[in-house]
C-alpha positions, 0 to 999 in steps of 0.5 A, spaced: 321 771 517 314 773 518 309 772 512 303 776 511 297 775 506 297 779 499 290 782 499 285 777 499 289 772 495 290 768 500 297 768 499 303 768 504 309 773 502 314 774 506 314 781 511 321 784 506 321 783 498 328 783 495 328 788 490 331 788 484 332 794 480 340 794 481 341 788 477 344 789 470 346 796 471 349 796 478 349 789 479 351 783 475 348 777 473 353 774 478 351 779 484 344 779 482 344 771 483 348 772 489 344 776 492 337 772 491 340 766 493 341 770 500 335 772 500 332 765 499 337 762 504 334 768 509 327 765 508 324 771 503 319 769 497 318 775 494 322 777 488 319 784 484 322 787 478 320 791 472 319 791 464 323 798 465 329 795 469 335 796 472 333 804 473 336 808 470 331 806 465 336 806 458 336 803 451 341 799 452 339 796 459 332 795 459 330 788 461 336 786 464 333 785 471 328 781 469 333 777 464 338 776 470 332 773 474 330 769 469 336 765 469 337 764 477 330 761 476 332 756 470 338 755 475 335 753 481 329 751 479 325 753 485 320 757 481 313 754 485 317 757 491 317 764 489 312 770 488 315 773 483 311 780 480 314 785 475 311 791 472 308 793 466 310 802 464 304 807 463 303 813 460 311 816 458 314 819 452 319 813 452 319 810 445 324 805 446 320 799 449 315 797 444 317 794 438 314 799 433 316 806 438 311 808 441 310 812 447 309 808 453 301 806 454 297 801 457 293 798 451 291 792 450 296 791 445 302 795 450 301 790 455 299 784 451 307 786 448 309 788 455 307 781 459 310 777 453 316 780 454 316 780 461 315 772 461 321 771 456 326 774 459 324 771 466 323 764 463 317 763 466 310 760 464 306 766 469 307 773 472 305 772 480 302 779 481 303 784 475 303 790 476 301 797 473 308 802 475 305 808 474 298 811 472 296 812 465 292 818 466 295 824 465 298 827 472 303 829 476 308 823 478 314 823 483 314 830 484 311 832 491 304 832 495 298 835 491 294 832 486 296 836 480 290 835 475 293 834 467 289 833 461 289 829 456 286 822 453 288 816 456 285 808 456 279 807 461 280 803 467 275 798 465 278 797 459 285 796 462 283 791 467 279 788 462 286 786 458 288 783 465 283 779 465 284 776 459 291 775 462 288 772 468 284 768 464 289 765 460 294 764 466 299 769 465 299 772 471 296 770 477 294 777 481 294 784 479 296 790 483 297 797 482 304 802 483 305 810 484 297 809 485 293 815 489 286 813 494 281 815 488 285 810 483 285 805 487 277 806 489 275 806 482 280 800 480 276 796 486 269 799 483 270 798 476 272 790 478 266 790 482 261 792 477 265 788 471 267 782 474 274 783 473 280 782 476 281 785 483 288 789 485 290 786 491 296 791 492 299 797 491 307 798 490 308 805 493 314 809 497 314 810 504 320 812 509 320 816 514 321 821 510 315 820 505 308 817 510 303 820 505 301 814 504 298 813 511 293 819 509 287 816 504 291 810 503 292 806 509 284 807 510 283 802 503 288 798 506 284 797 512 276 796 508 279 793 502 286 789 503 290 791 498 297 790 501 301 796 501 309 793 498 313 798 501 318 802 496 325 806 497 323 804 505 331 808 505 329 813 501 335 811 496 339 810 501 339 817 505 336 814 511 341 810 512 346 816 513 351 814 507 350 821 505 351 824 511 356 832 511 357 830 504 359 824 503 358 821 496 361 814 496 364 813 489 358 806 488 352 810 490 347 811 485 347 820 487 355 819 485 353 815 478 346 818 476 345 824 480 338 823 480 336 824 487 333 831 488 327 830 492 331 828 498 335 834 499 329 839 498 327 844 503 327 840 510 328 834 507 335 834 508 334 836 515 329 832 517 334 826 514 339 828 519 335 828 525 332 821 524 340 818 523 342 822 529 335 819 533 338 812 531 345 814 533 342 816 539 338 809 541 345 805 539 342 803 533 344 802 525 340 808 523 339 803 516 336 798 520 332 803 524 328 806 518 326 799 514 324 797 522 320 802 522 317 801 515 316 793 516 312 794 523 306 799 520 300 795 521 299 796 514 306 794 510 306 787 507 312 787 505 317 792 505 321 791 498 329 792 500 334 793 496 342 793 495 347 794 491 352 788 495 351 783 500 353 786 506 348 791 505 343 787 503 344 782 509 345 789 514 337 790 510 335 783 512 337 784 519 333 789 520 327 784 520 329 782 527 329 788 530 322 790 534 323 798 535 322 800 543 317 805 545 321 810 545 324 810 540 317 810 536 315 815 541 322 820 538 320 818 531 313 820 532 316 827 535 320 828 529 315 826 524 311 832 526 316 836 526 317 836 518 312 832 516 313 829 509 317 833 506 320 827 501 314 825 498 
């Protein structure tokens, strides 16, 4: 396994993270105990969750992932050997996460409930990186590439990294990182750090696949000047990339079969785009899975590509992949495509 620094930290992750988004929805606390134990048998230190999980965010659910992970911790007593990071929401209607319902913000008061939440159900003392899921200000999120610009009131980022500091400060959370982020938001994080002596991001959780690179446009530049890690998210493009969606199938366990909540990947090129890559790995006599997260792990600017499985032999399939070194031509044919139908995920 290859390890990578996270930001400026100086601390080392491991080049895949489990993820973990699955466990108590999909997976049980049984499953999600299996699957961390094999991700720790295969040399992965790195485990990321969310306060809203397991996705679908519900009721009824939220927290469960968290929880599951708290007792493998409790279990196996390995908590000094993990970098655990989970997420904190951000601006949402979703009322049901906060004792007195209010819509989802990042307050001081939210995220002070938020972490205490978070560090109870994950039985620990500390959060390794905590992260913001999604931006407060009012914006358009997960719905393609151009910046749609909303009004609204929203808590200013200095306040926000001030609560983190207090946070850091108290030793609840050792770094901080952002999520779903855009190239000004992280810029004016850094600044606002800077010019308050607040804690820096060190990270940022964002999608990319084949078929989303948008973040090599603005992002990976702040990467390269600032070292702020990319965690690489949905490097399968919820499975799509690893063909299990090809001519229509709809396998009876998969998440567009149980939650039909994938629509992005089967709008305009997408779909085709997806089959080229698929028939690309076919035609190199590669697993077309472990072809897409092979892709993702060996850009420059990965950290650490956050994998995700629904069994164990997915999730070992996914591991795998960290053995494979893509041969030129293949980049070369990916390279081809990728100009072809450009981004048409995002």
């Amino acid at each position: 396994m290859d390890y990578r620094e996270l930001g400026r930290t100086g601390i080392k992750v491991s080049a895949l993270c489990l993820g973990t988004m699955t466990f108590g929805s999909q997976n049980s606390e049984a499953d999600g105990h299996a699957q961390i134990d094999c991700a720790v048998e295969h040399s992965i230190n790195m485990l990321d969750a969310a306060e809203l999980y397991p996705i679908p965010p519900r009721p009824e659910t939220q927290g469960r992932t968290e929880a599951i992970i708290g007792t493998w911790l409790a279990s196996r007593k390995m908590r000094d050997k993990m970098i655990v990071a989970t997420k904190v929401i951000g601006r949402t209607k979703m009322d049901w996460l906060r004792k007195d319902r209010s819509p989802g913000r990042q307050s001081r008061a939210q995220i002070r409930e938020a972490v205490a939440g978070s560090l109870t159900r994950l039985k620990t003392d500390y959060i390794d990186l905590y992260q913001l899921h999604w931006p407060e200000r009012p914006m358009r999120i997960f719905e393609g590439l151009d910046y749609v610009h909303l009004t609204g009131d929203s808590h200013p980022i200095e306040e926000i990294l001030g609560v983190l500091g207090e946070l850091v400060a108290q030793g609840k959370v050792r770094f901080v990182g952002l999520s779903n982020e855009t190239p000004w938001g992280v810029m004016t994080f850094l600044k606002a750090a800077e010019r308050a002596g607040l804690p820096r991001v060190v990270s940022i959780q964002n999608a990319y696949n084949l078929v989303n690179r948008s973040f090599e446009t603005g992002l990976s530049e702040v990467f390269y000047r600032e070292q702020v890690s990319l965690l690489a998210y949905s490097p399968l493009g919820q499975g799509y990339l690893s063909g299990k969606y090809e001519g229509g199938a709809l396998p009876a366990a998969s998440r567009k079969a149980l939650f039909g909540r994938m629509g992005r990947y089967g709008l305009g090129n997408g779909p085709i785009a997806i089959s080229t890559y698929i028939a690309l790995a076919r035609k190199h006599g590669l697993d077309p899975a472990q072809m897409a997260l092979a892709f993702v792990t060996s850009r420059p600017f990965v950290t650490s590509n956050i994998i995700g499985a629904t069994t164990l032999a997915q999730l070992k399939t996914d591991i795998t992949s960290g053995l494979l070194k893509l041969p030129d031509a293949v980049l070369k044919d990916i390279e081809a495509i990728h100009l072809t139908y450009p981004n048409p995920c995002p």
